[in-house]
C-alpha positions in Angstrom: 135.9 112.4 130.4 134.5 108.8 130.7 135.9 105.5 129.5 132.8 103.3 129.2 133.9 99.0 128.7 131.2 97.1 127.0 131.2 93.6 125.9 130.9 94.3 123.0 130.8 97.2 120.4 128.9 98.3 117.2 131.4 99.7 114.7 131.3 100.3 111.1 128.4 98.1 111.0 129.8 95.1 112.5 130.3 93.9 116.2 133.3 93.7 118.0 135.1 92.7 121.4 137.8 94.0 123.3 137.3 97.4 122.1 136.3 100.5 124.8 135.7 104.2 123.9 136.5 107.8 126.0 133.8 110.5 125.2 133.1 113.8 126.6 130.4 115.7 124.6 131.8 113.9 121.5 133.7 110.4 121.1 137.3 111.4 121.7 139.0 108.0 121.2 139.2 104.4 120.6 141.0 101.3 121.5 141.6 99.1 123.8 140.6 99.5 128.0 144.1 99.3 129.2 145.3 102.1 126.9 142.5 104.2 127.1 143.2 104.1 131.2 146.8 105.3 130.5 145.5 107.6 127.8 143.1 109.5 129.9 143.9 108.4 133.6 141.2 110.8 135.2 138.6 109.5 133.4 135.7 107.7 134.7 135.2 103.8 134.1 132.3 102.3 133.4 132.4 99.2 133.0 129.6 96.6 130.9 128.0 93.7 132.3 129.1 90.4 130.8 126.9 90.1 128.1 126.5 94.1 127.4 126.6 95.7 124.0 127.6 99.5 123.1 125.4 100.9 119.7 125.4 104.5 118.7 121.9 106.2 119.9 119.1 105.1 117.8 117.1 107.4 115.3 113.6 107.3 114.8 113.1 109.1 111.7 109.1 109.5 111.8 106.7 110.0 114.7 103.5 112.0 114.9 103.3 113.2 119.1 100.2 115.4 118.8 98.0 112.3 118.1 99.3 110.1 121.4 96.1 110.1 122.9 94.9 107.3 120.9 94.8 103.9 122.3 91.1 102.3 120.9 89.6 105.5 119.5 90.6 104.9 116.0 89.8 102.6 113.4 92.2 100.0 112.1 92.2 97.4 109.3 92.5 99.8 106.7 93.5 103.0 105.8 90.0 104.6 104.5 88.2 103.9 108.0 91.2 104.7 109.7 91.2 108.2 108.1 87.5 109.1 108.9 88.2 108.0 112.0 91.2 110.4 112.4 89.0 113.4 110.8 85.8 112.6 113.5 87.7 112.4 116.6 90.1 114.5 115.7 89.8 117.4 117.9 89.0 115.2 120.6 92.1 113.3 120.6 94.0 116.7 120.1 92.4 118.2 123.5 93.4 115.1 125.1 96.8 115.0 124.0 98.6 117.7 126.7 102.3 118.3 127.3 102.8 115.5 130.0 101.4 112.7 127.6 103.6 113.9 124.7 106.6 113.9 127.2 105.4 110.4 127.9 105.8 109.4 124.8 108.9 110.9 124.3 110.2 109.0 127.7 109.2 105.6 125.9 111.3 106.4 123.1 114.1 107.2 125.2 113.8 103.5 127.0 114.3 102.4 124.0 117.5 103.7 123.2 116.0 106.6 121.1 118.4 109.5 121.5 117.2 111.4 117.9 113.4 111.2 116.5 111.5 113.1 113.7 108.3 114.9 115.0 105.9 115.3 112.5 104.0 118.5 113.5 100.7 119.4 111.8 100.0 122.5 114.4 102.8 123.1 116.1 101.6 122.0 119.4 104.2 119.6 120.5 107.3 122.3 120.1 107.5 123.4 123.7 107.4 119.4 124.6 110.0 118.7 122.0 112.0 121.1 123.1 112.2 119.7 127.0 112.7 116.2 126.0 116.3 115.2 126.3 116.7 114.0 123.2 117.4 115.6 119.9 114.3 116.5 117.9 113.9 116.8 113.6 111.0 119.0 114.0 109.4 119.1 111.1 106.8 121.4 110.5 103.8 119.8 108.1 102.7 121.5 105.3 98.9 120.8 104.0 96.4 122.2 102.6 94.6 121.8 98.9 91.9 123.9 98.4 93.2 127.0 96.6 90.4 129.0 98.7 92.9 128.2 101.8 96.1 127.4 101.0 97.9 131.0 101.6 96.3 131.3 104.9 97.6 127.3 105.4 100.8 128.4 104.0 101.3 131.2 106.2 100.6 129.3 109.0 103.1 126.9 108.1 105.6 129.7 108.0 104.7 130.8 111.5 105.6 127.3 112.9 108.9 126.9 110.8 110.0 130.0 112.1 109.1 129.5 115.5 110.7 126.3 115.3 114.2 127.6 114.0 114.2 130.0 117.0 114.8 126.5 119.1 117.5 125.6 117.8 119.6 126.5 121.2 117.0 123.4 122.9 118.1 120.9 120.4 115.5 121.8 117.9 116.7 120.7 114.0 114.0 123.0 111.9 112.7 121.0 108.9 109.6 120.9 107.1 107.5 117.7 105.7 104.8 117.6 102.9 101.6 115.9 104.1 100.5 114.2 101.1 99.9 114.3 97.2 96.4 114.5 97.7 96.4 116.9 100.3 98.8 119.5 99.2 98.6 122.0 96.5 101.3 122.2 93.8 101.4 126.2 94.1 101.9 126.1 98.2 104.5 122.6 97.5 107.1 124.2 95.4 107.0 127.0 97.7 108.0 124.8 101.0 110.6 122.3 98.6 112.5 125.7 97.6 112.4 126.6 101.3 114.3 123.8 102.2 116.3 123.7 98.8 117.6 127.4 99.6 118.3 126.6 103.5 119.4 123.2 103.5 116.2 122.2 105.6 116.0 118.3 106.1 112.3 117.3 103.8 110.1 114.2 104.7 106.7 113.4 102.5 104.0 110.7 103.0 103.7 108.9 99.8 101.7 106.0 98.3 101.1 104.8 101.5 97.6 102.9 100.6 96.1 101.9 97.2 93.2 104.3 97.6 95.5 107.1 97.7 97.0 105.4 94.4 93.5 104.9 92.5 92.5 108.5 94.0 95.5 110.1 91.5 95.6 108.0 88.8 91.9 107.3 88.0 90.3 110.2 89.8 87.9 107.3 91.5 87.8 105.5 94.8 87.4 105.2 98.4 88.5 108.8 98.4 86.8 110.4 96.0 83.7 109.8 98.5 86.4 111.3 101.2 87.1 114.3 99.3 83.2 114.7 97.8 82.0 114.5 101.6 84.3 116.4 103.4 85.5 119.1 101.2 83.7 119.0 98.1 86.1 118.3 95.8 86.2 115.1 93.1 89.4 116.0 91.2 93.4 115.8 92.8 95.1 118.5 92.7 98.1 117.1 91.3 99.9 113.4 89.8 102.0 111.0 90.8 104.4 111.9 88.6 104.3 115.7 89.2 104.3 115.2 93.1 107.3 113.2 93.5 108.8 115.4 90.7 108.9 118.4 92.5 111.5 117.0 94.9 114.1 116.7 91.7 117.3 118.0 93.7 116.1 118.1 97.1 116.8 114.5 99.0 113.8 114.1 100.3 112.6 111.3 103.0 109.4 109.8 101.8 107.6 108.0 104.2 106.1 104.7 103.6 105.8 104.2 99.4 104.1 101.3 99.9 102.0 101.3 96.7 105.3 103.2 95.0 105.7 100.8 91.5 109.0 99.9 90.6 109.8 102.8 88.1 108.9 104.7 90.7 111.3 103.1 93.4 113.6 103.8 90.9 113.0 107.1 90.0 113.5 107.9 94.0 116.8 106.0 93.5 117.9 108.4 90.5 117.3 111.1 92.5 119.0 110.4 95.7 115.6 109.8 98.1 115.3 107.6 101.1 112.5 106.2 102.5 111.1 105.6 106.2 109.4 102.3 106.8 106.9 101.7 109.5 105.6 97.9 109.6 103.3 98.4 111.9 101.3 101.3 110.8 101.3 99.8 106.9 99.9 96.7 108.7 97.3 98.3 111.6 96.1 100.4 108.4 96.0 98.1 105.9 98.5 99.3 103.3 101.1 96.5 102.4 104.7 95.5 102.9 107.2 98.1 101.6 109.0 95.4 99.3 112.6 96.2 101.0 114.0 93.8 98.3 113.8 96.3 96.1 114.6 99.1 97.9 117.5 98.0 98.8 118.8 95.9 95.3 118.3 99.8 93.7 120.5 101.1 96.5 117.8 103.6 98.1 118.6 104.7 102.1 115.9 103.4 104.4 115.2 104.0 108.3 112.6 102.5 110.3 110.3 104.4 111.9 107.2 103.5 114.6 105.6 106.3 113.2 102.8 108.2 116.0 100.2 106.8 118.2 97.7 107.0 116.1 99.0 104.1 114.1 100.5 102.2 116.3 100.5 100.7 119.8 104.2 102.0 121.1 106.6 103.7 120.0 109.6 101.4 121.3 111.7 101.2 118.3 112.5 96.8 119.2 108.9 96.8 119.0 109.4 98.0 115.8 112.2 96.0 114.5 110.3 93.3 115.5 107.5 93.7 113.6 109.6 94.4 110.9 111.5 90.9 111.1 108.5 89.0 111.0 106.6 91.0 108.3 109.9 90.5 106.1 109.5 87.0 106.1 111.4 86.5 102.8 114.8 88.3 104.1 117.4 85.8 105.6 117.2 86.6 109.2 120.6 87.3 109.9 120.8 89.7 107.1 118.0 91.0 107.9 118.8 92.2 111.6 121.7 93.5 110.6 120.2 95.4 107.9 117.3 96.9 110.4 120.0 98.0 112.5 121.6 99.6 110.3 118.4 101.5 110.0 118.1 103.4 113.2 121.6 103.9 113.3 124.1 105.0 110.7 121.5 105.2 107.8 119.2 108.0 109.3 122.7 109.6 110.3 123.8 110.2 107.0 120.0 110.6 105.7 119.8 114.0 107.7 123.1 114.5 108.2 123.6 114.2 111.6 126.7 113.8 113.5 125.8 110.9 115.2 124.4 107.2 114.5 128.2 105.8 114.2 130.8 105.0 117.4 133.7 107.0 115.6 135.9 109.8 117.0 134.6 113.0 116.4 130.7 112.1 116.9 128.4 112.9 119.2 128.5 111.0 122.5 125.1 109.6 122.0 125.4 106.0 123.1 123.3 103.2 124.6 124.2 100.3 126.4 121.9 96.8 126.4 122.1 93.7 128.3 121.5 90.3 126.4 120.3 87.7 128.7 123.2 85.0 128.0 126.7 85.0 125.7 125.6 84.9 122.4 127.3 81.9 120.1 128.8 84.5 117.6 129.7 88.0 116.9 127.3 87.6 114.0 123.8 86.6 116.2 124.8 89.8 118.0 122.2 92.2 115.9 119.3 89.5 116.2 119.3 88.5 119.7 119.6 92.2 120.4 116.1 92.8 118.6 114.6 89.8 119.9 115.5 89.7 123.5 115.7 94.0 123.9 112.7 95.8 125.6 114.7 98.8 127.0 117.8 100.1 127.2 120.5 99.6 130.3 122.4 102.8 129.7 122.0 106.6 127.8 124.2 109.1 127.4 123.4 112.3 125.0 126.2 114.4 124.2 127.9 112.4 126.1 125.8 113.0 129.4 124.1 109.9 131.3 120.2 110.2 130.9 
């Protein structure tokens, strides 16, 4: 058993002082230092500095690991030349990418605070990795493929990784399964995967709208990539809709990353059906793609994380990089309000997204915590979430199921 002291504490969304927690594997109480001593008078103390504050571990829903080789290879400024830079050096930056650099990226994460992350596997190659990393891994395995010449043997392939994946479970390995795209996933192999995860409770993530030639591309059939699709597969129709892609999810939450280009019927439709949605600033800005109008995301009530999304669209994955980003490319958002609100989003709102037993400081949760250091005292309880972005590039203190990492 420890008894760990902070500063303060985030709880139930808000901060707090004189509070202190015990916690094994899980959080076993709450309340004040002196009675938790008498309470559990084996435990061990650990006590904050001055200015420390105690979160719940953060969540970063959305990271692609297999593409962490990238630091000037690709193309950025938008998302066209970005792509054909991903399909050229592809297999390059694949080869490149071995186990110690994805545990390296994993390792930044974790200096950030990040105690649960989303790995976004097209192959399956980052499995062993995920599964030696401390911290609790969404794996989900990517489905793609659009030509119906393929798609069975894609399929299958995607079967092979889910199930491998679900036999990790013991190495804090949550099997899921994402959708690549509208335009890059056939409705046949789709509704196949979606009543996968309807039938086993699987969590479900899908790119969507993240550009506005992915938008033109469905709707008019013209574009930036209907010379992608002509050149490298021969094709000059989409498989499917907007509207009949983002219908197939109709009972199955689903996370759908980015909806950048989504219009405002279809925000709301996402809304109606009990979506959420992962925002990564940085990628939508390195690839050109727009602001996710968090406005309206969050006047029609729809659960959003932030997410650094991989390496190939970004240049770290530290999660205050992130929130950082995110503050300044919300320019329009009250500031307080707004830190509060992206806090929110690595915390409790990814918790209860995926359902995991974590993301809150409340008795009965996992013990994932971390502890951060502000330089000085801040003025008020309620500057507590903005200096903490602004001032944080690594964590002090980790724990995972309650052990110090």
């Amino acid at each position: 058993m420890k008894i760990i002291n902070p500063n303060y504490i985030y709880i139930d969304d808000i901060f707090q002082e004189n509070i202190a927690i015990a916690f094994s594997d899980k959080i076993e109480a709450i309340d004040s230092i002196e009675n938790l001593k008498i309470e559990y008078p084996d435990a061990e103390i650990i006590e904050g500095d001055k200015n420390s504050v105690l979160y719940p571990g953060f969540i970063n829903t959305h990271v692609h690991l297999e593409f962490s080789a990238n630091k000037t290879t690709l193309k950025y400024g938008d998302f066209m030349p970005w792509l054909d830079s991903v399909i050229i050096n592809r297999d390059d930056l694949l080869q490149e990418c071995n186990n110690e650099m994805m545990l390296k990226a994993c390792n930044e994460m974790l200096l950030s605070g990040v105690t649960t992350f989303g790995a976004i596997s097209s192959f399956g190659t980052e499995l062993e990795v995920c599964e030696k990393t401390p911290q609790k891994v969404i794996f989900f395995n990517e489905l793609i493929g659009s030509n119906m010449a393929y798609v069975d043997a894609l399929y299958n392939d995607f079967l092979e990784r889910l199930t491998a994946s679900k036999q990790s479970k013991e190495k804090g390995i949550i099997p899921a399964i994402a959708i690549h795209s509208p335009y890059s996933v056939h409705p046949v192999v789709l509704k196949r995967a979606v009543e996968i995860a309807k039938n086993e409770n699987l969590p479900l993530s899908a790119h969507f709208l993240e550009s506005q030639s992915e938008r033109e591309w469905l709707e008019n059939e013209s574009g930036e990539f209907l010379d992608f699709f002509q050149k490298y597969f021969n094709a000059s129709k989409p498989v499917t809709t907007i509207s009949e892609f983002i219908e197939s999810f109709d009972e199955v939450p689903t996370h759908f990353t980015h909806a950048v280009q989504a219009t405002d019927e279809e925000l709301e439709y996402i809304a109606s059906q009990g979506h959420s949605i992962a925002h990564c600033p940085r990628s939508n800005r390195l690839l050109g793609c727009g602001r996710l109008p968090i406005e309206k995301v969050q006047s029609l009530d729809i659960p959003f994380s932030v997410a650094t999304d991989g390496l190939s669209s970004n240049n770290s994955l530290n999660i205050f990089d992130e929130l950082r980003s995110a503050l300044m490319l919300h320019h329009q958002a009250p500031l307080d309000k707004l830190s509060k609100l992206l806090i929110k989003s690595i915390t409790s709102q990814p918790a209860k997204i995926f359902g995991l037993n974590s993301g809150e400081i409340k008795v009965g949760k996992d013990a994932d915590l971390v502890l951060i250091n502000l330089p000085n005292r801040p003025n008020s309880l309620d500057d507590i979430a903005l200096q903490t972005i602004l001032h944080t590039q690594k964590v002090d203190m980790l724990f995972i199921n309650g052990y110090s990492i």
